[in-house]
C-alpha positions as CSV (number, residue, x, y, z in Angstrom):
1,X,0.0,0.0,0.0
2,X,1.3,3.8,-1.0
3,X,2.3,5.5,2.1
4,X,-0.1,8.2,1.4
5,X,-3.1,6.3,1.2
6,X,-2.5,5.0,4.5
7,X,-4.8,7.0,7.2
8,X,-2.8,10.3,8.6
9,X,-2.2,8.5,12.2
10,X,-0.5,5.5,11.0
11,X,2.2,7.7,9.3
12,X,3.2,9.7,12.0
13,X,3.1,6.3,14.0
14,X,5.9,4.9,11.5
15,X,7.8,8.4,11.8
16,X,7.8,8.3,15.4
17,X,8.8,5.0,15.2
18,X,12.2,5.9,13.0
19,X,12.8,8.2,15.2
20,X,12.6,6.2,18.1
21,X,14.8,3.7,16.3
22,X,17.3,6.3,15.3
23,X,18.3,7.2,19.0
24,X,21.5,5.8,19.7
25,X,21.7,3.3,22.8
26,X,23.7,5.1,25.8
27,X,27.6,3.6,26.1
28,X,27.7,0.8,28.2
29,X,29.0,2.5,31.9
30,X,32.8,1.2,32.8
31,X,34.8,2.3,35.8
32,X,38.4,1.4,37.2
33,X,37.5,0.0,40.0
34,X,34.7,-2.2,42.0
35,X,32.1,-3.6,40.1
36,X,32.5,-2.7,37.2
37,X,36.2,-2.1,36.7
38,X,39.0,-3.1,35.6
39,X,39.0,-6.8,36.5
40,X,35.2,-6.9,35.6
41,X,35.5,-4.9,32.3
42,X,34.4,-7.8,30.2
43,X,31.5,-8.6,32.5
44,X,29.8,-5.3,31.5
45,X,28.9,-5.9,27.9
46,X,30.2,-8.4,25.3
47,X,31.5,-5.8,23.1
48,X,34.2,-5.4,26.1
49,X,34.9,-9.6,26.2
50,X,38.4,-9.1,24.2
51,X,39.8,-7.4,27.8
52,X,38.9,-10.7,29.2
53,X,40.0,-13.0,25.7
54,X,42.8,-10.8,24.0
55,X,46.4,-12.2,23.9
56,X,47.3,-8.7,23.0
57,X,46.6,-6.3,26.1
58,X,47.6,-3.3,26.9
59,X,49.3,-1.5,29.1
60,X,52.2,-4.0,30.0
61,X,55.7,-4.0,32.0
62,X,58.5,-3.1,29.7
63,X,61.5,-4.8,30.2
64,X,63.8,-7.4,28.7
65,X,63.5,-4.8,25.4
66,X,65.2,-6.5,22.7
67,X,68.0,-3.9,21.3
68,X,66.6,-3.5,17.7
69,X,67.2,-0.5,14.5
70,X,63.7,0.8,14.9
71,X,62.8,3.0,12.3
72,X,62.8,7.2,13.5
73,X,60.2,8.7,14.5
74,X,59.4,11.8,12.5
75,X,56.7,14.2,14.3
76,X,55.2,17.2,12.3
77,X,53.9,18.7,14.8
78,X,52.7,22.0,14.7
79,X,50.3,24.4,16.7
80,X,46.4,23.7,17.1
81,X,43.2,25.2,18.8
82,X,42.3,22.3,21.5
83,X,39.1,21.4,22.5
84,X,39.3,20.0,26.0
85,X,36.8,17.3,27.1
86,X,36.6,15.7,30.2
87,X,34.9,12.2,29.1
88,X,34.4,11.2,33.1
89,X,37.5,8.7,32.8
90,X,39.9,11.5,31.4
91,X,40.9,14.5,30.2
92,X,41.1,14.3,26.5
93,X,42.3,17.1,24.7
94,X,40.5,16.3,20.8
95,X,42.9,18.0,17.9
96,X,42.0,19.8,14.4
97,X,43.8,17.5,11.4
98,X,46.8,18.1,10.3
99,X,49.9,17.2,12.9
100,X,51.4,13.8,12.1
101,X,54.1,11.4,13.1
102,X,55.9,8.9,10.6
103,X,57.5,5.7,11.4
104,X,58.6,3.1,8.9
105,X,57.0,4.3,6.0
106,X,53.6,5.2,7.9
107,X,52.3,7.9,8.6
108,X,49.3,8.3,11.4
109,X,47.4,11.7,11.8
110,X,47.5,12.9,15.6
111,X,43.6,12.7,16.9
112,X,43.3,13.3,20.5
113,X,46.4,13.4,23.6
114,X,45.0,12.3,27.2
115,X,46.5,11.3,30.7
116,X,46.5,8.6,32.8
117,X,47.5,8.6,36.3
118,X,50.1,6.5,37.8
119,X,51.7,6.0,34.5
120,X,49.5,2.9,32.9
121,X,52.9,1.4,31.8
122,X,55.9,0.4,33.9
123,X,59.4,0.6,33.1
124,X,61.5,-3.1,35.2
125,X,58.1,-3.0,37.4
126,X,58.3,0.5,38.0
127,X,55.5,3.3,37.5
128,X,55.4,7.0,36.8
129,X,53.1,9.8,38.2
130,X,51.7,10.1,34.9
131,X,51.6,9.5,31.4
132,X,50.4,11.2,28.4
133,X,49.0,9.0,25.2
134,X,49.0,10.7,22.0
135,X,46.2,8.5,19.9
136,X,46.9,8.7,16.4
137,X,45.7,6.9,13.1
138,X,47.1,6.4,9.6
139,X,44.9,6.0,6.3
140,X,43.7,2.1,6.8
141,X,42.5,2.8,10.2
142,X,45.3,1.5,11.9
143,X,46.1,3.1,15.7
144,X,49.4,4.5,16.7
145,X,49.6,5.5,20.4
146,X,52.8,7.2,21.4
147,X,53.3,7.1,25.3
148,X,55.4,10.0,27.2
149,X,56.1,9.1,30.3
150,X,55.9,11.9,33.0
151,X,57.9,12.8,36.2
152,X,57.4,15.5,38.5
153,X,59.8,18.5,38.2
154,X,59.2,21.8,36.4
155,X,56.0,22.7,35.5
156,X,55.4,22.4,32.0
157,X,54.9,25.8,30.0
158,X,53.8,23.8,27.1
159,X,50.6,21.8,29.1
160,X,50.2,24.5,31.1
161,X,46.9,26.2,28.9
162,X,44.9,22.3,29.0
163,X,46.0,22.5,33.2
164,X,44.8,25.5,33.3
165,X,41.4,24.5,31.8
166,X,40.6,21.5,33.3
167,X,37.0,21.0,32.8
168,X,34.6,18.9,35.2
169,X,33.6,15.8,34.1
170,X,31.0,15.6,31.3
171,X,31.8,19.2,30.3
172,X,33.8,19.8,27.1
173,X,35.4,23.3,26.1
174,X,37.2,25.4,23.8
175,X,39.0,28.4,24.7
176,X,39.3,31.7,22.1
177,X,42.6,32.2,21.1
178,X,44.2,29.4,22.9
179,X,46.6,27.2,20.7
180,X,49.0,24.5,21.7
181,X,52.5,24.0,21.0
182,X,52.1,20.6,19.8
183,X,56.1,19.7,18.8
184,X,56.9,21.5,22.8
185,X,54.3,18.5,23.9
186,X,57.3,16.0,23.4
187,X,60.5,15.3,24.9
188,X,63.9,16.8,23.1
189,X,65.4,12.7,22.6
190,X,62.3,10.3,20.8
191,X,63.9,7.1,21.5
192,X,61.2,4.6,22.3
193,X,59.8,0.9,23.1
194,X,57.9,-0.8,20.3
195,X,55.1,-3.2,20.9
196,X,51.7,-4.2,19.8
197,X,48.7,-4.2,22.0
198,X,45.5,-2.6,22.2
199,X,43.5,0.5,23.8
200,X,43.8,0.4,27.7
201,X,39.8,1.4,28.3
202,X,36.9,-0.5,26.7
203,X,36.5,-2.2,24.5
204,X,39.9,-3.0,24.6
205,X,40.5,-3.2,21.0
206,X,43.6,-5.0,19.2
207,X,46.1,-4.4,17.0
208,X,47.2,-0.6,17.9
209,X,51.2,0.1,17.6
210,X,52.9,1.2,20.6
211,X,55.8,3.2,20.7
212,X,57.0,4.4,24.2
213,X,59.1,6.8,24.4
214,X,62.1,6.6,26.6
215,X,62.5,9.8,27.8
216,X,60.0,11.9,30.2
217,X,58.5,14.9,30.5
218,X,57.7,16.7,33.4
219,X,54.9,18.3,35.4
220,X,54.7,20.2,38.4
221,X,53.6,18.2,41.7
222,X,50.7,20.7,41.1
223,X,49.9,20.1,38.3
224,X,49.4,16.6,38.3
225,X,47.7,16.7,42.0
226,X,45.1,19.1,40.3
227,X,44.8,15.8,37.6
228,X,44.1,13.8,40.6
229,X,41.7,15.7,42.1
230,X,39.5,16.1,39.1
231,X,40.1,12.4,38.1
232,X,41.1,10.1,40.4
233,X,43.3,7.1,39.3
234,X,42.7,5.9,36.1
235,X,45.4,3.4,35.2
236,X,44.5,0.3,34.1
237,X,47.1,-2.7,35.3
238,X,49.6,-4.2,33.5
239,X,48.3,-6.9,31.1
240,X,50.5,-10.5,30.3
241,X,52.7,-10.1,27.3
242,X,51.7,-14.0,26.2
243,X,55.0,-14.2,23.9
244,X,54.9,-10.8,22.8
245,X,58.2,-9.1,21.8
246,X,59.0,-5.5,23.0
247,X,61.9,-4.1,21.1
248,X,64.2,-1.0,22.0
249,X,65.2,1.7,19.9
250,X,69.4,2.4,20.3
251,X,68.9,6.1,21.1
């Protein structure tokens, strides 16, 4: 039957109806800890069972690096208008295209940076106060993640406009005239740990290249304290490596 000859009612039944369908189901609620974290992660949907099933987890304990001639890494970094979103498990900052890093003939476009809190991986067993991920992804789809480690020193000049934004959690802003310094973002030597694994927060997806750099950053005590407070700790624990090899840049 032609849609129009169908009495007026039973068309604005079926529109209501696709727009009922249209609504996008709300993101199934994870946390870090209790009953719903970390160890329970895959218990909360099924799209999360690979943090239960993967061989491939992230974040792990680096050591035993295998000395290796890793490729350089090649950042094009430039300067970008941040919009700073505090998703309720961090503090993303979300990036305009156009900043990327190559390594061995890819290249992946810099998405988002965020922090975790201790450091989510450990160098011989040992954490850091924080760490900053830098999420990127080339043209297949492929992730990148690039790790800085961070200690607590100076305060850091170049952080210091997304610190001094923090937002509360659910709120997401964007600041007139503020742009970062991405290529300040980084330390001055880029030698780094290579791995696979996967995203370290639901659903703990597979198959993202790692690369760790060896040398930190730092933040001031303050800095990272005001992190905390806003946050909390949101590191997830180290994962097995199940065979996994993690090589070592010679820098």
């Amino acid at each position: 039957m032609n849609l129009s000859a169908r009495p007026l009612f039973a068309a604005l039944s079926i529109g209501l109806l696709s727009s009922t369908l249209a609504i996008a189901a709300p993101a199934p609620h994870w946390e870090y800890t209790g009953e719903k974290g970390a160890a329970h992660w895959s218990e909360v949907d099924p799209s999360f069972a690979t943090c239960a099933l993967g061989h491939q987890q992230s974040p792990i304990n680096i050591d035993h690096a295998v000395k290796a001639d890793l490729p350089a890494l090649a950042f094009h970094y430039g300067s970008a208008a941040p919009t700073i979103w505090n998703n309720g498990h961090t503090v993303q900052v979300n990036l305009p295209a156009g900043n990327t890093v190559d390594v061995g003939g890819q290249s992946y476009e810099l998405l988002q940076f965020h922090f975790h809190t201790p450091s989510e991986e450990l160098i011989k067993g040992k954490s850091m106060p924080m760490v900053v991920h830098f999420v990127h992804k080339n043209a297949a789809g492929d992730l990148g993640v690039v790790a800085v480690l961070v200690q607590a020193g100076q305060a850091n000049p170049a952080l210091s406009p997304v610190f001094e934004h923090l937002p509360r959690a659910g709120e997401k802003i964007s600041v007139d005239g503020l742009s970062l310094d991405l290529s300040a973002l980084l330390p001055k030597t880029l030698g780094y740990y290579d791995f696979t694994g996967s995203l370290t927060t639901p659903p703990c997806s597979e198959g993202v290249h790692w690369m760790v750099l060896k040398s930190p950053i730092t933040l001031s005590a303050a800095q990272i304290e005001a992190f905390r407070k806003l946050v909390g700790s949101n590191a997830r624990p180290v994962q097995p490596l199940n065979g996994r090899e993690i090589k070592e840049s010679g820098e």
